[in-house]
C-alpha positions as CSV (number, residue, x, y, z in Angstrom):
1,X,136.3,128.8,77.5
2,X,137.4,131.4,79.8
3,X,133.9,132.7,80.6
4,X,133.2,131.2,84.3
5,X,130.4,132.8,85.9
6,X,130.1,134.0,89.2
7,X,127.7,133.6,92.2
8,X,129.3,135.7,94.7
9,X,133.1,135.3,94.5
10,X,132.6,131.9,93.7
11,X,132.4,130.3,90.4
12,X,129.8,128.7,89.0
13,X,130.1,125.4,87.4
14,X,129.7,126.0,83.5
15,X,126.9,123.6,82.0
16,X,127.1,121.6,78.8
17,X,130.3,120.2,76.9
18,X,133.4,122.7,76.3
19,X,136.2,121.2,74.3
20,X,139.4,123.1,73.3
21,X,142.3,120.6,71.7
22,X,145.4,121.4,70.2
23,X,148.2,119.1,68.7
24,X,150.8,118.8,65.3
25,X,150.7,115.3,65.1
26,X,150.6,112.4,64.8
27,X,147.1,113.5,64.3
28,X,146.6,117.4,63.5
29,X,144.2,119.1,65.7
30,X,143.2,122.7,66.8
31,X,139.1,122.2,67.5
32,X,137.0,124.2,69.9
33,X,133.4,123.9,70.6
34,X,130.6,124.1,73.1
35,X,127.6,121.9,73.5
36,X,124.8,122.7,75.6
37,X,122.3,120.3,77.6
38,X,119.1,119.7,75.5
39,X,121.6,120.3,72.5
40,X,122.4,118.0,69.3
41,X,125.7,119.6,67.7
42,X,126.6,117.6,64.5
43,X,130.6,117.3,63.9
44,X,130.8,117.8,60.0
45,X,133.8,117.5,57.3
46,X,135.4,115.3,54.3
47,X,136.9,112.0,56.0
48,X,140.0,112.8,57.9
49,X,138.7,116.2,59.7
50,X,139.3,114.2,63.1
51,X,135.7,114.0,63.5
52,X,135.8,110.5,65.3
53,X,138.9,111.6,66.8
54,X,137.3,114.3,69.1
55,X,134.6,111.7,69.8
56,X,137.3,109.7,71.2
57,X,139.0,112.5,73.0
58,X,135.1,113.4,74.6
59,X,135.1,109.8,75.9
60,X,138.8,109.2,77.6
61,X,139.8,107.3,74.5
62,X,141.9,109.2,73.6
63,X,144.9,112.2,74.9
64,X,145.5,115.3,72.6
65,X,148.7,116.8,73.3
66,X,147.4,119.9,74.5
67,X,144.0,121.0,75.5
68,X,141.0,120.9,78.0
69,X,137.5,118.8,77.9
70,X,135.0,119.8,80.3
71,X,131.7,118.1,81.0
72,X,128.7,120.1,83.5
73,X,131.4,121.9,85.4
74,X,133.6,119.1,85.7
75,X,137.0,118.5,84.4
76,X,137.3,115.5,82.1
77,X,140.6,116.5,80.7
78,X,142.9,119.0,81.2
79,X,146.6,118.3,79.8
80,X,148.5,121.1,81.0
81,X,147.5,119.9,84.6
82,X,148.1,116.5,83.9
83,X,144.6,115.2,84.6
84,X,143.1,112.6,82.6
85,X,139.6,110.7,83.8
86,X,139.2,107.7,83.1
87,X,136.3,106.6,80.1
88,X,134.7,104.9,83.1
89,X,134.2,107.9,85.2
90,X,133.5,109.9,82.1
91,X,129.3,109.0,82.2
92,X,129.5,109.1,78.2
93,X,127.6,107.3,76.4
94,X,128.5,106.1,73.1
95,X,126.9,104.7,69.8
96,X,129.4,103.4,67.3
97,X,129.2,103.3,63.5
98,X,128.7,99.1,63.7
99,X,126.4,99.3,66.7
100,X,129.2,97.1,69.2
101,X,126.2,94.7,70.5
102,X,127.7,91.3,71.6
103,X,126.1,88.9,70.2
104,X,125.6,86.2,72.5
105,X,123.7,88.6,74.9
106,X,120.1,89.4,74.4
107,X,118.8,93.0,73.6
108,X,117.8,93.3,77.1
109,X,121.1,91.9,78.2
110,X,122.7,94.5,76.3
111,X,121.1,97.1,78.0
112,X,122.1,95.7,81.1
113,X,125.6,95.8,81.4
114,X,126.2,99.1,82.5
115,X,123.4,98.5,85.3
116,X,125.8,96.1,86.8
117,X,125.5,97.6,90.0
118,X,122.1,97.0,90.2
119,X,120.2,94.1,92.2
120,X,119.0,92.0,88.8
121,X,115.4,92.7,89.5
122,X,116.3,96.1,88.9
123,X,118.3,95.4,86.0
124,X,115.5,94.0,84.1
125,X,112.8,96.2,84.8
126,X,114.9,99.4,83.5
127,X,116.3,97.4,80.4
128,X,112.2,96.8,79.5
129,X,111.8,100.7,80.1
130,X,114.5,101.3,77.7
131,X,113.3,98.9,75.0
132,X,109.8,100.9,75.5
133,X,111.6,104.3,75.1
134,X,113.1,103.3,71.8
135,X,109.8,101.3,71.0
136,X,111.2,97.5,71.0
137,X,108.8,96.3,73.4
138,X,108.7,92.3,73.6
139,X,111.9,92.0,71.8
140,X,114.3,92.1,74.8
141,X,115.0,88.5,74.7
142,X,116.3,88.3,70.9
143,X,119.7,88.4,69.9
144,X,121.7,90.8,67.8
145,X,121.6,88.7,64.6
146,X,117.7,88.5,65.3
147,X,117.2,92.6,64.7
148,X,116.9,94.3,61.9
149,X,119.6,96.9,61.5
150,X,117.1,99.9,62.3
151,X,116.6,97.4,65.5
152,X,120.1,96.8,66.3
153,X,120.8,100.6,66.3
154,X,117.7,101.5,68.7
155,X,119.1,98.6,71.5
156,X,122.8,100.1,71.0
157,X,121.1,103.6,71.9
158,X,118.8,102.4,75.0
159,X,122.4,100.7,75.9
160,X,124.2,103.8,75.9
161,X,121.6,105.9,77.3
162,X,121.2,103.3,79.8
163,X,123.9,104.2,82.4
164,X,122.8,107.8,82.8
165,X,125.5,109.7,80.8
166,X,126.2,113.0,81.2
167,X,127.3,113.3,77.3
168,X,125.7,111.1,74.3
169,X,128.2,110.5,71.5
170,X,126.7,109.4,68.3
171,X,129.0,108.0,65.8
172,X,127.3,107.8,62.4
173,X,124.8,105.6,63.7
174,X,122.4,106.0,60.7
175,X,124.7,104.7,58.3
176,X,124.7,101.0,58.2
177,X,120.8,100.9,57.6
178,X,118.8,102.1,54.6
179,X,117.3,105.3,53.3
180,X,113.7,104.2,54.7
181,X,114.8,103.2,57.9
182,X,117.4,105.9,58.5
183,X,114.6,109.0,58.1
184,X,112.8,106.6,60.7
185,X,115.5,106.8,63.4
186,X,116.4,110.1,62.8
187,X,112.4,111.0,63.6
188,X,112.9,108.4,66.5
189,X,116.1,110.5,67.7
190,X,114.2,113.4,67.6
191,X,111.4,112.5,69.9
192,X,113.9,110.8,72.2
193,X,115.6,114.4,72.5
194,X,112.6,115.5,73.8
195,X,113.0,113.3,77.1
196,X,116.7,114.1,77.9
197,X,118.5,116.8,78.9
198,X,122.1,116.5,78.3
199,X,124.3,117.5,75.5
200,X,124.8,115.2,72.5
201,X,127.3,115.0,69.6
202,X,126.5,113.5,66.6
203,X,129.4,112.7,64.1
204,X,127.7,112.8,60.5
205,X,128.9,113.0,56.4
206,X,125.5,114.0,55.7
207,X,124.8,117.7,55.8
208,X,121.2,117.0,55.2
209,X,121.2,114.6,57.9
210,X,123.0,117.4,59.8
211,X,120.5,120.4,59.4
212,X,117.6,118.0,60.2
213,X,118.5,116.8,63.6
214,X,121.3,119.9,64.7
215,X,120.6,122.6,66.8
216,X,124.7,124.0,66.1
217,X,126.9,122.2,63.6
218,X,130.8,122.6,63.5
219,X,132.3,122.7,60.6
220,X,135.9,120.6,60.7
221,X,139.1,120.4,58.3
222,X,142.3,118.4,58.7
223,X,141.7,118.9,62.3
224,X,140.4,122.3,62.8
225,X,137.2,123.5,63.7
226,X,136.5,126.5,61.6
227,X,132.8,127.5,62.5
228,X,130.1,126.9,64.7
229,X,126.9,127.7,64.3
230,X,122.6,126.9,64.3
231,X,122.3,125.1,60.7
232,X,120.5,128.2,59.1
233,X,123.1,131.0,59.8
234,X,125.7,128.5,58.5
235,X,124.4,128.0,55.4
236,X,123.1,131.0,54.5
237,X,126.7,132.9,56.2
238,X,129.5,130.9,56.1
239,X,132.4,132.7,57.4
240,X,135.3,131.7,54.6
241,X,134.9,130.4,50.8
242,X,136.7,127.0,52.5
243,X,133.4,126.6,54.8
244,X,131.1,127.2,52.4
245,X,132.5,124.3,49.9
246,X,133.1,121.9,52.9
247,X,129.2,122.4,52.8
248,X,128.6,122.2,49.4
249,X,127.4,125.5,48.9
250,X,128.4,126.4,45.3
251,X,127.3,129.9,44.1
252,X,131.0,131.5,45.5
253,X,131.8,134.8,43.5
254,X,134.2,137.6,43.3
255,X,133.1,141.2,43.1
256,X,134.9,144.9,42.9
257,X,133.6,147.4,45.3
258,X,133.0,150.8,43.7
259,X,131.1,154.0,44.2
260,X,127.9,154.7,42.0
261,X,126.2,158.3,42.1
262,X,127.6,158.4,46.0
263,X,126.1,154.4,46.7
264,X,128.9,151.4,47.6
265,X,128.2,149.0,44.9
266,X,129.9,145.5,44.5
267,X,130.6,145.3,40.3
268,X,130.2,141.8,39.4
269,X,131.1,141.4,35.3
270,X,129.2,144.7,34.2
271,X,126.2,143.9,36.7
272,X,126.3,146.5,40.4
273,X,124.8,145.1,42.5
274,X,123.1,146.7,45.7
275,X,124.2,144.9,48.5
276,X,122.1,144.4,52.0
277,X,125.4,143.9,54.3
278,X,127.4,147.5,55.3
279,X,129.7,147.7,51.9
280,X,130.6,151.0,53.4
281,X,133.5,149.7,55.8
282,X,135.4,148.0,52.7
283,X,137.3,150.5,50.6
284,X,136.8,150.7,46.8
285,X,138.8,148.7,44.5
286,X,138.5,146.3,47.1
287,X,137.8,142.7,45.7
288,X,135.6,140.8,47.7
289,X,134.4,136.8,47.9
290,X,130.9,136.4,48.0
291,X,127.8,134.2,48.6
292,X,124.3,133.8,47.5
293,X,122.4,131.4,49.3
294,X,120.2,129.6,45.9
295,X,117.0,130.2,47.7
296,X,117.9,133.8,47.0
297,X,118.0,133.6,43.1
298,X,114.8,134.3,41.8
299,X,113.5,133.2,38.7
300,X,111.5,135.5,36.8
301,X,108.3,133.8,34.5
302,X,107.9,134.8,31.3
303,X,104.7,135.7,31.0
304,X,104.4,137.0,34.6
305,X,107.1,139.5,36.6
306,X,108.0,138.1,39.8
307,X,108.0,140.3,43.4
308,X,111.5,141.7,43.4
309,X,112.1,141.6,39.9
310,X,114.4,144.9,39.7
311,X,116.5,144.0,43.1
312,X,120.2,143.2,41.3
313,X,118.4,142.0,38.2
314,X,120.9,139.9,35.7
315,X,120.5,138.0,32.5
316,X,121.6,134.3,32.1
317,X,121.8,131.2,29.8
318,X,120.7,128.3,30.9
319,X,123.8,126.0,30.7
320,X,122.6,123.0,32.6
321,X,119.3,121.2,34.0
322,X,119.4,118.3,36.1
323,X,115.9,116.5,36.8
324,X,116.4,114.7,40.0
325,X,112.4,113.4,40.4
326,X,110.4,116.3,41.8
327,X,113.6,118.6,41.6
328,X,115.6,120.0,39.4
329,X,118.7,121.1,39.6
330,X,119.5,124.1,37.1
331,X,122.6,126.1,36.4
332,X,122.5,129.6,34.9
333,X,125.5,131.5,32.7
334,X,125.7,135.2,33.0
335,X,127.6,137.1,30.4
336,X,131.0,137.0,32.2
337,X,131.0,133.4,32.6
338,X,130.1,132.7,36.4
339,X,127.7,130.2,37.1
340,X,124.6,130.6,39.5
341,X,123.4,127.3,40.7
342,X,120.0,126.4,42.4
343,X,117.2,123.7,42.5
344,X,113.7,124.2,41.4
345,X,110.1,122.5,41.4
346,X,110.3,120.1,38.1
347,X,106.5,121.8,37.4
348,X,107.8,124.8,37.8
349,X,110.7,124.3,35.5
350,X,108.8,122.9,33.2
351,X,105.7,125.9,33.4
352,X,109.2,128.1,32.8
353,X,110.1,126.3,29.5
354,X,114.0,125.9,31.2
355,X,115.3,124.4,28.3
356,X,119.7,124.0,28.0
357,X,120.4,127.5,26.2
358,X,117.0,128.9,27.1
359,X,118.3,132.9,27.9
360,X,116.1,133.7,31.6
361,X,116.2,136.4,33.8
362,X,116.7,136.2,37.4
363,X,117.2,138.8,40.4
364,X,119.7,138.3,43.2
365,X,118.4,139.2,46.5
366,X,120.0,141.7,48.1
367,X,119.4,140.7,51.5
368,X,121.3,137.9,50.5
369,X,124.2,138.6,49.4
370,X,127.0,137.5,51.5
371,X,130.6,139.0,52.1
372,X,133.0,137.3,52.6
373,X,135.3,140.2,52.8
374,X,139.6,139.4,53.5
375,X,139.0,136.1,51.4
376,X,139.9,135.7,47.9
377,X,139.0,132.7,45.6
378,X,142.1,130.7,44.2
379,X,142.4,129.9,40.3
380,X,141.1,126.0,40.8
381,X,138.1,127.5,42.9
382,X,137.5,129.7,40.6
383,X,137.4,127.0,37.6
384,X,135.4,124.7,39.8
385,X,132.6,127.4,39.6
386,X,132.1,127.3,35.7
């Protein structure tokens, strides 16, 4: 947070969102990340990571013990010097979990209490261009109980976007409705992105949810923020075995780097497997954690080979298939007992004759192949994997 830019010998005002917190207790934190304008970055982790927590902290709800919030080259927060702003003069605006309409006021209403210091005229007319923005036109004069949930959530957005906040802070806000309605929203939230420029923070359980909408998602546990990152380089790098768990990634290995014929090879079981990352900085007899994103486990047909088909080629059983609809979700034994996992076209599983004990053969991609090198996989990982 140290990187203040300079126009002359004076320095420039940093844009976006910069928080930095630190605390024991009573709530455990050590979090650090940067959101820019235009940006969506989706706060992500099991309940308890102090995802609504920092949300709080953004807004002025909120005082970690030590730490620093900073808001388009302002100072929110800084607890060393002893400077707090209030959630008033923070410009945030907030969409909670439950919405937080009052129900005796009408959706326009809503929008207009933080245009308070407006003449009412004025009021009015930018309450109806908020109810057009989030396409409720003509429903500005029903009440809360009067919406449907999708409904409710768009007037608690216009609401919060209504006083001209420097910071949006999203909440779950998808979660009360259902499936239908939610992948509306999040489509709606996406064009609405297009019209303002300011940073937003979206606290979400659903990774899926996560990688549609994010432009940089930060990974959080018991407190700390362990990675940052666009959605693709996280889940196809995460930086520790923890990471890539909290995101459900599930193809975690160990492997022994050796030397073969004067080339740095990673042994996994009997297989060597040529890796695309530099092996040649890790020493061998080195053992390394490891990653294979699923979408780089190719399946070979029978009666066809596949492109790639001697890159790290291995032989498996198939030890479990999963038909989810148009998906399904297969996992593969090789001979030393580690489990690849992946999801494939239902067709295409069943052009493959993937029956449970069916023996296939499959390459791993050497380009990607992860390392995860200084990490090591505990026992219970390790079982989890089988």
């Amino acid at each position: 947070m140290a990187d203040s830019r300079m126009a002359g010998s004076v320095a420039e005002p940093l844009p976006g969102l910069r928080v930095a917190v630190n605390q024991t207790g009573p709530i455990p934190l050590a979090a650090e990340f940067v959101c820019q304008p235009g940006e969506l970055l989706a706060l992500v982790g099991p309940s308890g990571s102090g995802k609504t927590t920092l949300l709080r902290t953004i807004a002025g709800l909120y005082r970690p013990q030590i730490g620093r919030v900073e808001c388009a080259g302002d100072v929110w927060f800084d607890a060393e010097g002893k400077h707090s702003l209030s959630p008033q003069r923070r410009q945030v605006g907030i969409v909670f979990q439950d919405y937080a309409l009052f129900p005796h006021l009408t959706a326009s209403q809503n929008i207009q209490l933080p245009l308070r210091h407006l003449p009412q005229p004025q009021r009015r007319e930018q309450a109806e261009q908020w109810l057009a923005k989030v396409r409720l036109d003509g429903l500005g004069e029903r009440y809360p109980n009067a919406l449907s949930g999708g409904q409710r959530q768009r007037v608690a957005l216009a609401r919060a976007l209504a006083r001209d906040p420097k910071v949006l802070l999203l909440d779950e806000p998808f979660s009360a409705v259902d499936q239908v309605t939610r992948r509306r929203l999040q489509r709606e939230l996406a064009l609405l992105r297009e019209q303002i420029d300011i940073p937003i923070v979206l606290v979400t359980h659903d990774l899926e949810e996560a990688a549609a909408l994010a432009d940089q998602i930060c990974v959080l546990h018991n407190g700390t923020s362990l990675q940052q990152a666009a959605p693709e380089a996280l889940f196809r790098r995460p930086a520790s075995p923890l990471i890539a768990r909290l995101l459900d990634r599930h193809n975690l290995f160990e492997g022994l780097v050796v030397d073969v014929e004067g080339q740095r090879r990673l042994k996994w079981g009997e297989t060597y497997l040529e890796v695309a990352e530099r092996l040649a900085y890790l020493s061998p007899g080195e053992t390394v954690a490891w990653y294979l994103p699923p979408s780089d486990i190719v399946l070979h047909r029978r009666d066809r080979p596949s492109q790639g088909e001697r890159e790290n080629p291995a032989t498996a059983t198939v030890s479990e298939l999963v038909v989810l609809g148009g998906i399904t979700s297969v996992s593969l034994r090789v001979d030393h007992g580690d489990m690849l996992r992946f999801d494939i076209a239902t067709h295409a599983a069943r052009r493959n004759q993937l029956t449970r004990g069916a023996v296939v053969n499959v390459s791993l991609l050497a380009e990607g192949i992860h390392l995860l090198p200084g990490h090591r996989l505990s026992a219970d990982a390790h079982d989890k994997r089988k």
